[in-house]
C-alpha positions in Angstrom: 0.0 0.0 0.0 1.0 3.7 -0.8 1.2 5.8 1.8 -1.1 8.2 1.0 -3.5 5.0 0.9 -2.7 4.0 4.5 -3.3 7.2 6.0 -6.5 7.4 4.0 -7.4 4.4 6.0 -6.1 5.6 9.4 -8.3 8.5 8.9 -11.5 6.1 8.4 -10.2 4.0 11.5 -10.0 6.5 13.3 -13.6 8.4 12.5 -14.8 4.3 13.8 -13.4 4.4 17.1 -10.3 2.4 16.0 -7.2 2.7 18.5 -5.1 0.1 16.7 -3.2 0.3 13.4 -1.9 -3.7 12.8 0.8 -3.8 10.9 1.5 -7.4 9.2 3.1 -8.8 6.5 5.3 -12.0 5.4 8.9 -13.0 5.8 11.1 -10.7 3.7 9.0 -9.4 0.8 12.5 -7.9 -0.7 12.8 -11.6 -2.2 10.4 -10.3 -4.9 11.9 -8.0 -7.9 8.2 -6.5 -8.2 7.6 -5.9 -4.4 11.8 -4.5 -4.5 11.1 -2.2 -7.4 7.6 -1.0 -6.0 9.4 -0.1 -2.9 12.3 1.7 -4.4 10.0 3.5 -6.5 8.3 4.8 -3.1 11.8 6.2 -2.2 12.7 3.0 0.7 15.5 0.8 0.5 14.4 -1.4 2.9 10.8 -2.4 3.8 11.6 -2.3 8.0 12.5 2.2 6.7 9.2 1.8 5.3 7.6 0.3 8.2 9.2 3.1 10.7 7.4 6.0 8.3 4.1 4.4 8.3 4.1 3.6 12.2 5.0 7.3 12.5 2.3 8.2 10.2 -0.1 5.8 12.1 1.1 7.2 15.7 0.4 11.0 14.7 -3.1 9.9 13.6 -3.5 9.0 17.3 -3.9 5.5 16.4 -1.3 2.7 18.1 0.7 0.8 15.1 1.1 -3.4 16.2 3.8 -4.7 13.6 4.4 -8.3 12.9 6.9 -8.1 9.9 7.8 -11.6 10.7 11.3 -13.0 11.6 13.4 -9.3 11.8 16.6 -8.5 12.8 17.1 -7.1 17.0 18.4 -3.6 15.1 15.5 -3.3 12.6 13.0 -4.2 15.7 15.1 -1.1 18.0 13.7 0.9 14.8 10.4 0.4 15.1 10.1 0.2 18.5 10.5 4.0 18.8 7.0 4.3 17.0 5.2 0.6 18.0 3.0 0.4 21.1 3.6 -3.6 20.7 4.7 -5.9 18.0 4.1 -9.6 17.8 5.4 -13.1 16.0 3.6 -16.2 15.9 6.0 -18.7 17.6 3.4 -21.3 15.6 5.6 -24.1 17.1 8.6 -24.9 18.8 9.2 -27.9 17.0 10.0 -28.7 13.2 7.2 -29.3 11.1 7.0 -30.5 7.6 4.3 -27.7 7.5 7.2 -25.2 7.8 9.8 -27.0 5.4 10.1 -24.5 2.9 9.9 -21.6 5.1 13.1 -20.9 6.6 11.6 -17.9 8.7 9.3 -20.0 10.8 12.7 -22.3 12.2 11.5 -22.5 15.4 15.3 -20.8 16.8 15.0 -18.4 14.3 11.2 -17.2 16.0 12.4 -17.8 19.5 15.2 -15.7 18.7 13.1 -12.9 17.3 11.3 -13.4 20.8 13.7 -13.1 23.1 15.3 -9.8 21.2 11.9 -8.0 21.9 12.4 -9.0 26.0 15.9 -7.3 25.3 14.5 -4.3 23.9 11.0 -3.9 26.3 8.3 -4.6 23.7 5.3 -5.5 24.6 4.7 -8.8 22.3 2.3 -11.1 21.3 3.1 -14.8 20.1 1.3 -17.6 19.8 0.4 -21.2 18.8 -1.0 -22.3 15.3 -2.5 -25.9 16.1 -3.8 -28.2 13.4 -0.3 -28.7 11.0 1.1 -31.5 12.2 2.4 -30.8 15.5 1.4 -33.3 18.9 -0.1 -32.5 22.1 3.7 -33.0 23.1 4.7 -30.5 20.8 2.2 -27.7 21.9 3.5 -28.2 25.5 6.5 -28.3 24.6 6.5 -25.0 23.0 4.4 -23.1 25.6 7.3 -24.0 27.8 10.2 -22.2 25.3 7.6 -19.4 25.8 7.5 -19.7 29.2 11.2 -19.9 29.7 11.4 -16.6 27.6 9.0 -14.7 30.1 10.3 -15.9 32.9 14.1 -13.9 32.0 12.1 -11.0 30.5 8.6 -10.6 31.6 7.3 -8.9 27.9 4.9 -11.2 26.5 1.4 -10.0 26.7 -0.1 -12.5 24.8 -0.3 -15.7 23.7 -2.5 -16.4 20.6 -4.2 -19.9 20.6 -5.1 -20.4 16.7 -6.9 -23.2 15.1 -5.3 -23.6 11.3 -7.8 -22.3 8.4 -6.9 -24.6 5.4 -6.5 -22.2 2.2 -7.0 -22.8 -1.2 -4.2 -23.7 -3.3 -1.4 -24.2 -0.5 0.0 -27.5 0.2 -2.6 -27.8 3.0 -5.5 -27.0 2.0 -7.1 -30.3 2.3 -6.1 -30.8 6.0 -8.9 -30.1 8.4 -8.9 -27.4 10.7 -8.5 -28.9 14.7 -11.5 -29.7 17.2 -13.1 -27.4 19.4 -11.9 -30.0 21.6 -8.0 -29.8 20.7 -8.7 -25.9 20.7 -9.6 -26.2 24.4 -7.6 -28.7 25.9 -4.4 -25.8 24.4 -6.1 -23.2 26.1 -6.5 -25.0 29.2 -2.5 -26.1 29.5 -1.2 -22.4 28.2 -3.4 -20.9 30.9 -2.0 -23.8 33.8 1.7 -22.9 31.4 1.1 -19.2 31.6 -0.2 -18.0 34.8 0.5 -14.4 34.4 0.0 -14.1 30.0 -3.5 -13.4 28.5 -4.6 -16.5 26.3 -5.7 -15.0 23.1 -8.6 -17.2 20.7 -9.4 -15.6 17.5 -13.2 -15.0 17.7 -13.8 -15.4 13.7 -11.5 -19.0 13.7 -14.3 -20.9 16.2 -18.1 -21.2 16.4 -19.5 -18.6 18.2 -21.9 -20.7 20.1 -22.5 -20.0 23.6 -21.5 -23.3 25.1 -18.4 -23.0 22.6 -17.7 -19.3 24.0 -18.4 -20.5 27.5 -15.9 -23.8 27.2 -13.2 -21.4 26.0 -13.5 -19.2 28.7 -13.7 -21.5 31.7 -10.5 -23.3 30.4 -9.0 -19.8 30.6 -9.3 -17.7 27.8 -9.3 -14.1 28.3 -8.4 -12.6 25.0 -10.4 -11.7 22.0 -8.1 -10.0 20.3 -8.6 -7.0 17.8 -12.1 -6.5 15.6 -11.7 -3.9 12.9 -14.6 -2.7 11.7 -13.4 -1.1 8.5 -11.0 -4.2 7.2 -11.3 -8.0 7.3 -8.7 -10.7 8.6 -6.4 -10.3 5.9 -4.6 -13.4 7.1 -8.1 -15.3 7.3 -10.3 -13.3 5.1 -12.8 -16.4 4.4 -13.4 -16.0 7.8 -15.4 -12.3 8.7 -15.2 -10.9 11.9 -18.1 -11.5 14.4 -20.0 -7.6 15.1 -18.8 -6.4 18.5 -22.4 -6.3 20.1 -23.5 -9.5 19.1 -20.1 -11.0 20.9 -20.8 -8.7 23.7 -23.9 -10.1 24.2 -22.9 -13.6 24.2 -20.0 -13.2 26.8 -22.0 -11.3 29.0 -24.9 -13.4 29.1 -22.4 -16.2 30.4 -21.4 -13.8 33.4 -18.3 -12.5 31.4 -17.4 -8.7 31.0 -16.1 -7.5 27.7 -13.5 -5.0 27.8 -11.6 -2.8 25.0 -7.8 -3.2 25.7 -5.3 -0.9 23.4 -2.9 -3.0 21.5 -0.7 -2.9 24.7 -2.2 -4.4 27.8 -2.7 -2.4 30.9 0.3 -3.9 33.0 2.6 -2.3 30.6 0.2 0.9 30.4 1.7 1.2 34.1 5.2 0.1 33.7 7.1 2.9 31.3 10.0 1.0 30.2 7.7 -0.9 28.0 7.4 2.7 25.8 9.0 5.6 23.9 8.3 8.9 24.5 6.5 9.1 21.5 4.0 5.9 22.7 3.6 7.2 26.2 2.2 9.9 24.6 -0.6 8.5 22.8 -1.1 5.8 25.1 -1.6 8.5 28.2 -4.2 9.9 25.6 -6.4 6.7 25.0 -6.5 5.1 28.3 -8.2 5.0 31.8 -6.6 4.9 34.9 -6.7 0.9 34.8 -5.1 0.5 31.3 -7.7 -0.1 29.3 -9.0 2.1 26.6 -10.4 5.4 28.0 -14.3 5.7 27.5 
């Protein structure tokens, strides 16, 4: 996207209420001649330069940019840190996978690496699990402990993401079937046991919204919904819309749950000022309450 395009879209974001810009993209798009040229032509030489400008961009629109530009270097994340409120990698697994064979990115030291140079740095992060490509129960556990080793030395992760695998249309895997509810639960349940002090994270457009489904999810410790945009889709599951705020409102409140809007960087580290630049504080002092949580 051009930038005149993204802060066209910041400004309708922001007219709906929107607090977060997400940021996301694949594993170095510089491998592409197109996507190189493209990017030249817009005057970068890099797309993590390009990334800074538009989380600047994003930031002065009052609106808090979440990057994910996949397996980056500790200096390029220093950059964008100046301008992120959080960023985040999927983990996915801890394990090899023949899922991730071809993608040298998603080595499980390369993401763990990437993980542990955000604790370095103070960023608030997000990771997460992707369950349903091959891995065992073993596996999962296994990797909520690398997680848990991580947070343990640095104490940065906000987050973990619990998310069932969408099969998608001409990838190797599109025939495999997306996991249980069951399988999707019984993760929750160990990351929460795993993760005593991390919000578990399920993806409210990747399960059925069912209020026996909602309510297993929660009692095995979910507490996450993560972000709804009103404006965009899931661009990373986009056959999958996102369910309407009220009507999920609804739902977890009649099961004796209160919904709660979080800004992309949870309330502890609202408190804690190491976790932000100048420039974040800012805009974070701006949109929250005296709890944390988004002001209003």
């Amino acid at each position: 996207m051009k930038p005149d395009e993204i802060k066209a879209l910041g400004e309708r974001a922001r007219a709906a209420g929107c607090c977060e810009a997400l940021i996301t993209l694949g594993e170095r798009p510089e491998v592409y001649p197109s996507y190189s040229l493209k990017l030249s032509d817009l005057g970068y030489r890099t797309t993590v330069d390009y990334l800074v400008d538009i989380s600047r961009m994003m930031l002065n629109m009052n609106l808090l940019p979440h990057t994910n530009a996949g397996s980056i270097t500790y200096e390029e994340m220093k950059k964008l840190r100046r301008y992120n409120a959080s960023m985040g990698l999927m983990l996915e697994c801890a394990t090899r996978l023949p899922a991730h064979e071809e993608s040298p990115g998603k080595r499980p030291e390369v993401r763990l690496e990437v993980i542990r140079n955000a604790g370095e740095l103070k960023i608030p992060f997000t990771t997460g699990l992707l369950i349903g490509i091959g891995e065992s129960r073993k596996d999962r556990l296994f990797s909520l402990f690398e997680i848990k080793k991580i947070q343990e030395r640095y104490g940065h992760i906000q987050e973990v993401i619990i998310q069932p695998f969408s099969p998608k249309p001409n990838t190797v895997m599109e025939s495999c079937p997306p996991p249980s509810l069951s399988e999707v639960i019984w993760t929750v349940r160990k990351a929460r046991e795993i993760l005593e002090d991390v919000a578990i994270q399920v993806p409210p457009n990747l399960i059925d919204l069912s209020p026996p489904n909602v309510l297993a999810i929660l009692d095995a410790g979910a507490n996450d919904f993560g972000g709804i945009s009103p404006i965009t889709p899931d661009f990373i599951n986009p056959e999958n819309p996102w369910p309407e705020v009220e009507k999920l409102r609804t739902i977890v409140e009649s099961l004796g749950f209160r919904l709660r809007e979080r800004l992309p960087i949870y309330p502890k580290f609202v408190m804690d000022e190491q976790f932000m630049s100048a420039e974040v504080k800012r805009i974070v002092r701006s949109l929250s309450d005296e709890a944390g949580y988004r002001a209003g």
